[in-house]
N, C-alpha and C positions, 0 to 999 in steps of 0.2 A: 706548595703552590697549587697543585690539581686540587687537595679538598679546599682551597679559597675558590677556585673555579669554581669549584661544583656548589659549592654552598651559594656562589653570586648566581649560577645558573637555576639554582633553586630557589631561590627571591625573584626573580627575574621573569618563573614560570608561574608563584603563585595569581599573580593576579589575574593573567590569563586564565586557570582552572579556575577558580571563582568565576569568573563571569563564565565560562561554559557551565560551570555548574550550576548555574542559575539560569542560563536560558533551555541547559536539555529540564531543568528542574521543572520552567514553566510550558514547557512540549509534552512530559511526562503527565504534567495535573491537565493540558489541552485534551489529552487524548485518553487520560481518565475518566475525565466528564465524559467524550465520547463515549464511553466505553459504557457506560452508568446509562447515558442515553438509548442505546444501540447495540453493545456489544454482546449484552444478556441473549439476545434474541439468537444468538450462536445455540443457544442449547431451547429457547423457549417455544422458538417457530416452530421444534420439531413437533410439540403437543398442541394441537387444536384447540383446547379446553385453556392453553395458557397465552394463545399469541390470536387476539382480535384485531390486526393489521389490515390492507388488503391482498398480500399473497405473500407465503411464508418462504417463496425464491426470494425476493427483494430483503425477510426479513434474515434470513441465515447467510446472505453474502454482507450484507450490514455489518454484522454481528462479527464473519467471520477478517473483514476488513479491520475494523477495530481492535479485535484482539492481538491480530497480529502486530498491526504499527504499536498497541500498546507495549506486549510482550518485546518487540523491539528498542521503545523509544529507555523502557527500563534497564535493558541490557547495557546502549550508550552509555545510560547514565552512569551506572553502576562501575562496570569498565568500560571504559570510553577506548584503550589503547590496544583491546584486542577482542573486541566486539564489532570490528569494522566489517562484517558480513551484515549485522543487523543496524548499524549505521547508513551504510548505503540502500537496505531497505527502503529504511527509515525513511530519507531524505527521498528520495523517486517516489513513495508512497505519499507521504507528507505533500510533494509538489504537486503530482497528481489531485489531492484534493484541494489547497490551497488556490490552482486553477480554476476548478472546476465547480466546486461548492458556491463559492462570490458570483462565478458569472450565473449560476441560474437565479439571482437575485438581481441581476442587473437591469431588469425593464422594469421592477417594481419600486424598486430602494436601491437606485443609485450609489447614493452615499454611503449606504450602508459594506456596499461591494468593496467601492476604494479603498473605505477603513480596512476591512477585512484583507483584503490584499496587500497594505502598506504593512499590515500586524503579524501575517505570514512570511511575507520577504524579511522583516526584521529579527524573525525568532530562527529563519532556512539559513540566511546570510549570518545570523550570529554565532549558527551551530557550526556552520563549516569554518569561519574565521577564528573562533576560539577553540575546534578540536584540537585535545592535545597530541594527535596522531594526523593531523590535516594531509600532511604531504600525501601518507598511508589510504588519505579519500580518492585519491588520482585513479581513476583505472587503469590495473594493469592489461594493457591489449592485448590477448592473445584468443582470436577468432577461436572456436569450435564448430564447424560447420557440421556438424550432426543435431547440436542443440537448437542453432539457426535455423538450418531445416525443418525442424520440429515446431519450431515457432512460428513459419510462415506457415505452416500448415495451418496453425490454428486461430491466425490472421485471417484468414481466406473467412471464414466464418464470424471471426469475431470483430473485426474491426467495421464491418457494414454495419453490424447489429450495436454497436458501441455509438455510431456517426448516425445511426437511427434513433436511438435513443436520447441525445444529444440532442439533438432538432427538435423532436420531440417536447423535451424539458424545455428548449427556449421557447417554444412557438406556442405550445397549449396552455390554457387559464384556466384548468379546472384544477380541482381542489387535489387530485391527485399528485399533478406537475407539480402544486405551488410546497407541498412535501419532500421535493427534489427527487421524487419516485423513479422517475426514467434515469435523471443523471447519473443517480447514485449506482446505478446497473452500468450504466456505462462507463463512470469512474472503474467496477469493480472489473468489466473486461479489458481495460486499457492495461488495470496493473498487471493482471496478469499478463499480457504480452510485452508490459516495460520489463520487470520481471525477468521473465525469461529473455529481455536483448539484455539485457545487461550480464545474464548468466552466459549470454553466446559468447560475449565481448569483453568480458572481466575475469582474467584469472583469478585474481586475489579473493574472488567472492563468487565464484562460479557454483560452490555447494548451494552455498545457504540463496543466493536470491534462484536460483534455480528450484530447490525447496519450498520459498514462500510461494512460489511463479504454482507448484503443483498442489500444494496445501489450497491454495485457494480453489484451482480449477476441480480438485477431488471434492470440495466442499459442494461444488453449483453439480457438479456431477452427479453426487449422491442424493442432494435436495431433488435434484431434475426426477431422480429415477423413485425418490419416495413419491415425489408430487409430479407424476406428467400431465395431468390436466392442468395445471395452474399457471395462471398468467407469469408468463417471460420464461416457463419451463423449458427444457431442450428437449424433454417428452423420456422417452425408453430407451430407445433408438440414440437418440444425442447424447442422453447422460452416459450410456453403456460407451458411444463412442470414445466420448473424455475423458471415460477411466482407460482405455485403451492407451489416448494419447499418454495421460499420467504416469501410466508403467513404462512405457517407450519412456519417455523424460527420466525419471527416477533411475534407469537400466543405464542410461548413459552417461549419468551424472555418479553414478555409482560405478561407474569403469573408467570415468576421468581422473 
């Protein structure tokens, strides 16, 4: 009788993996393209002679966004049932631009926002409806107030310069803005402080999104410190800070 159970409960599941496997399939070639788009500039920005952008901070936090949700969106796919560190990335990453990207097209092309956001909602809500580990998405609560601490710290700084840039991207019509130049910085400092609440607030994934939360910030850090002159830089001074904070993160996350 258990293997007639279990054989009905494995008909019962195929269908569901197929359809997750088809919508992480179509988030995987989403964030492909991205990647094809943007994500080069992770190593391209560093050389001069290869990256004609307008500042290679905007071009290596691009670059280094991209890789990551890709590197994640592949992991879900692959194993979906114990990849749930980079799943929950995923999905707060994924939201974050899903958000963000549509609305700085919304004074221009309307229509075009809607779409994009009725096309995100349907691929977010399909991924989390069809994981075959869903319950496994739940966060498990348990505060770390050390890692919290560490995050308001880098709130204090980053969340004005996030909420500036923001404004920015909505309100200016030069040809920079209409490139999503400001937003996309701003997207890039939001995740890092989703990131790390969610590593405050999440046992079950407190490594790994605390990891991407530092991966990124070490990224804008060391760009800061290659390029302090350059526009959206944090200069010397900034970047040396963030690597500071980074080590603080990484020390704590490595004795939880």
């Amino acid at each position: 009788m258990s293997g007639v159970r279990s054989r009905a409960s494995g008909l019962r599941e195929r269908p569901g993996l197929a359809g997750y496997y088809a919508v992480s399939g179509l988030i995987v070639a989403v964030f492909s393209a991205l990647w094809l788009f943007e994500g080069h500039y992770l190593f391209t920005a560093w050389f001069p002679a290869l990256y004609d952008e307008v500042t290679p901070i905007n071009g290596v936090a691009a670059g280094a966004f991209m890789t990551l949700l890709l590197a994640c969106s592949l992991a879900a796919l692959v194993r979906p049932r114990t990849a749930l560190g980079p799943s929950k990335v995923l999905l707060v990453g994924a939201g974050l631009l899903a958000v963000l990207l549509p609305l700085s097209l919304a004074s221009e092309t309307p229509l075009v926002t809607v779409v994009l956001y009725a096309v995100a909602a349907t691929l977010l809500v399909g991924f989390v409806r069809l994981h075959p580990a869903r319950a496994s998405l739940t966060p498990q609560t348990a505060l770390d107030y050390r890692v919290l601490a560490l995050t308001a710290v880098l709130a204090l700084p980053f969340l004005p310069l996030a909420l500036e840039y923001q404004w920015l991207q909505l309100t200016r019509t030069d040809a920079v803005a209409e490139r999503w130049f400001y937003g996309g910085l701003s997207m890039y400092l939001l995740a890092i402080l989703a990131f790390l609440v969610v590593s405050s607030v999440d046992a079950s994934s407190r490594r790994f999104a605390g990891a991407a939360g530092v991966f990124l910030a070490g990224v804008l850090a060391l760009v800061s410190v290659v390029y302090p002159a350059e526009l959206h830089s944090l200069g010397t001074l900034g970047g040396a800070g963030l690597f500071v904070w980074c080590v603080a993160v990484a020390a704590v996350l490595y004795r939880t």
